[in-house]
C-alpha positions, 0 to 999 in steps of 0.5 A: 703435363703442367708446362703444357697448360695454360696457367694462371699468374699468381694471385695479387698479395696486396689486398688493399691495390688487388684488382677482384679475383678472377671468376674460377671455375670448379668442373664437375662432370664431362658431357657428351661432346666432352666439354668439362662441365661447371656452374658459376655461383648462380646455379648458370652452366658452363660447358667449357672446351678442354676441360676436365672434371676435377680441375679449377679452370678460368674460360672465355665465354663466347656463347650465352645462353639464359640457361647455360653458356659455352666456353674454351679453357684459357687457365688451369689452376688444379689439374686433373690427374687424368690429363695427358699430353696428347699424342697427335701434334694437331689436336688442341683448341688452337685455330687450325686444330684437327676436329677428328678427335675430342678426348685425347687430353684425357687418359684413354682409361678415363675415356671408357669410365666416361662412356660407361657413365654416359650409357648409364645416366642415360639408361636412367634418365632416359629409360628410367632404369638401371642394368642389373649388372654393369659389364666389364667395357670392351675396350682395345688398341688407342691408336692406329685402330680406325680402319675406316674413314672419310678424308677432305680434299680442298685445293687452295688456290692461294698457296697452290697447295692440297689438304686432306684430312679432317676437318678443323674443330669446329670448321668446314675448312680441312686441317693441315694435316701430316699425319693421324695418329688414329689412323693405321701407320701406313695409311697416316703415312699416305697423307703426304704424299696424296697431297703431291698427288693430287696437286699434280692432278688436272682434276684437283680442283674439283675432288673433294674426299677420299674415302679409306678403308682397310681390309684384312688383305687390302688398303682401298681409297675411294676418290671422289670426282665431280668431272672425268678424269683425264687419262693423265690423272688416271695414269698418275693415279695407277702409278700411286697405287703401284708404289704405295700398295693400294687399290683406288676406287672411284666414285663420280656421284653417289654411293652406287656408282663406285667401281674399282680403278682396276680389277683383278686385285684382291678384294677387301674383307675383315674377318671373325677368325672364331667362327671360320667367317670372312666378310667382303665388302666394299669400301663405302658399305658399312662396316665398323670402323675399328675390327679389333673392337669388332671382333671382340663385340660378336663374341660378347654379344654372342655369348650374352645371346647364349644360343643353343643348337636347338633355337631360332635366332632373328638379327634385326638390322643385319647389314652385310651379316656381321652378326647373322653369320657367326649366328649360323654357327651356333643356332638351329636357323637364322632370319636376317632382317634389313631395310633394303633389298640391294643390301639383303642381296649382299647378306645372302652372297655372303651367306653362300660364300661363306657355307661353300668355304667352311672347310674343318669349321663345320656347316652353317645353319640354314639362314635366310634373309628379308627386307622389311621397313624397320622403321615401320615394324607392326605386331602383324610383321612381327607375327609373320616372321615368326616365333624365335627364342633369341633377338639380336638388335643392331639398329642405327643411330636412330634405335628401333623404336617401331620394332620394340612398340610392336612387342610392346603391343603384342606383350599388352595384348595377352598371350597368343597361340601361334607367335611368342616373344623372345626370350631374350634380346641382345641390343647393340647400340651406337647412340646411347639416348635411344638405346635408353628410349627403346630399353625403356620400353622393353622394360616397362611395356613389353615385359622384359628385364634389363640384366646387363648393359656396359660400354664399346670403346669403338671411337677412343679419343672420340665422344662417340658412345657404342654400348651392349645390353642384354633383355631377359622376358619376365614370366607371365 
């Protein structure tokens, strides 16, 4: 990797004519948007971009701070041995650089060792607690693996021509993009042609993203328009589809009001082949970017739950029922709880699809679904759904703090007759700071131990941090 580097000349030999030597810096650590981390000889921090720990380096500063600044690597003296050559020709520091990556001068093994110590600093920091045991990371393919995604459009007057891709580093301009190694192969190798395609558009200048998703059977592209489309540009559009073997989907405003260009094409899915489950959706739900890694952590977080035939299961946060279904598989009954009716509505079509389709893989368990305000859990509501052995929490990136208070509360309010707290929870995280903040009150106020926790290398390449944990209640 060293001719790839920037490095420093040698070092003046005169010493009587040298000029001072130059201010280098030992890195130490990797933060969370993977900037290598250095303190000069007064105690100051450095955060400096593409960086690695173990390197010696030399930075412009172009940020201060009293108590830190912020720089980007300009020399390397030591390389660490985990530095790579990155794979993607638009990835760097340079100006026009792709931002959709952070990481992948660094090797992807390295990456999951750096998410797994970020999810435990923070348990500890934050929480003020370490796991019992640290599990092995779910990690998978490097490449190709992002199923999900959220392309810009920008018509540039100027040079009369399109972009679309990620934004640049640190920019609102789009790269100059020709492909995306993270991307699947064939959806990299539409980013060429979408430009010609929209650039022959009378509507190019007001689509502003393209949204992709890819399901088990179908490549769906969500464009995003401010005005009408013209039927010249409807029809340019149909005939982009038919060579490329895609499905467009097209949305005028908010997310609502997307509709499929043309029905009767096959519908978009993943699927949990373990559990017999197949999961429609459409392309702007929710759904995780990479299904591989998907699969992988239902059947971890499954096995962590360990449900037994005769239990009751909540799925707190169910979304479309990504885990509330492979749930029915094994439980007595499951609750699944969301914050929106529309989306509770989805859970329960799935839910039916799915239990008139088993075939050989046998009947689901009676499941329900509910909405609630999830940011507003109470003890009261808590009690009202009733006693279940085993809790699946999957919240967004801002926890369930309300949801661990109230079991909190009814933990320091003593023992009741007619509701009990679980036994145990299972808690799927996308933001490792909350996780810390809710298992913290898990731990020390509600009566729970931390048994496990470990890292999902969901976003490689990325900063991005998904972890696991599994709770156990302590006896009373």
């Amino acid at each position: 990797m060293s001719d790839a580097l920037p490095h420093a000349p040698a070092p003046e030999t005169d010493t009587a004519t040298a000029a001072p030597p130059p201010p280098w810096l030992e890195v130490h650590a990797l933060d969370l948007e993977a900037q290598g981390v250095a303190r000069r000889q007064d105690g100051k921090v450095v955060f400096i971009e593409g960086a690695l720990p173990t390197e010696r380096v030399l930075a412009n500063v172009h940020r201060k701070k009293s108590q830190f600044e912020h720089a980007s690597l300009t020399a390397v003296l030591r390389e660490s041995s985990q530095r790579v050559r990155p794979a993607c020709p638009h990835f760097g520091l340079h100006e026009g650089a792709c931002g959709g990556c952070k990481m992948q001068h660094l090797h992807v093994g390295a990456q999951v060792a750096v998410k797994q110590r970020v999810l435990e600093d923070n348990l500890w920091h934050l929480g003020r607690l370490r796991p019992e045991r640290v599990l092995r990371p779910i990690e998978g393919p490097a490449w190709g693996y992002r199923d999900r995604g959220r392309l810009s459009v920008r018509y540039v007057r100027k040079k009369g021509e399109v972009l679309v891709g990620f934004h640049e580093r640190k920019s609102r301009y789009v790269a100059d993009m020709r492909e995306c190694r993270v991307l699947p192969p064939h959806v990299s190798a539409l980013l060429l042609p979408l430009r010609a395609l929209i650039g022959a558009m009378d509507a190019r200048e007001t689509l502003p993203q393209i949204e992709l998703a890819v399901g088990a059977e179908v490549t769906a592209l969500v464009l995003r328009h401010m005005e009408p489309l013209s039927t010249g540009d409807l029809a340019q559009l149909r005939a982009f589809a038919r060579t490329h073997g895609i499905q467009w989907w097209l949305q005028p405003k908010g997310p609502d009001t997307v509709r499929v260009l043309d029905e009767g094409g096959p519908q978009l899915s993943y699927q949990l082949p373990e559990y017999g489950i197949v999961m429609p959706y459409r392309p702007t739900d929710f759904t995780q970017v990479n299904a591989h890694i998907n699969r992988v952590l239902v059947h971890r977080a499954l096995g962590l739950l360990d449900v037994q035939r005769d239990e009751r299961v909540i799925d707190w946060f169910c979304g479309l029922g990504n885990f509330s279904l492979p749930l029915a598989t094994r439980a007595r009954e499951v609750l699944g709880v969301e914050g929106s009716e529309a989306l509770v509505a989805r859970s329960r079509e799935n839910y039916r699809r799915n239990a008139a389709e088993r075939g050989t893989h046998g009947p689901l368990a009676p499941t329900r679904f509910a909405a609630r305000n999830l940011f507003e859990i109470t003890p009261e509501v808590l009690v009202g759904d009733g006693t279940a052995q085993k809790w699946l929490v999957d919240p967004p990136r801002e926890g369930a703090h309300a949801l661990v208070q109230a079991l909190a509360q009814l933990h320091a309010g003593g023992e009741r007759s007619d509701w009990q707290a679980p036994q145990r929870i299972v808690y799927v995280s996308c933001n490792p700071a909350t996780l810390a903040r809710d298992a913290g009150v898990l731990v020390h106020e509600a009566g729970y131990r931390c048994v496990a926790a470990g890292a999902v290398n969901m976003f490689p390449h990325t900063a991005h941090v998904e972890s696991i944990a599994q709770f156990e209640r302590l006896p009373r």
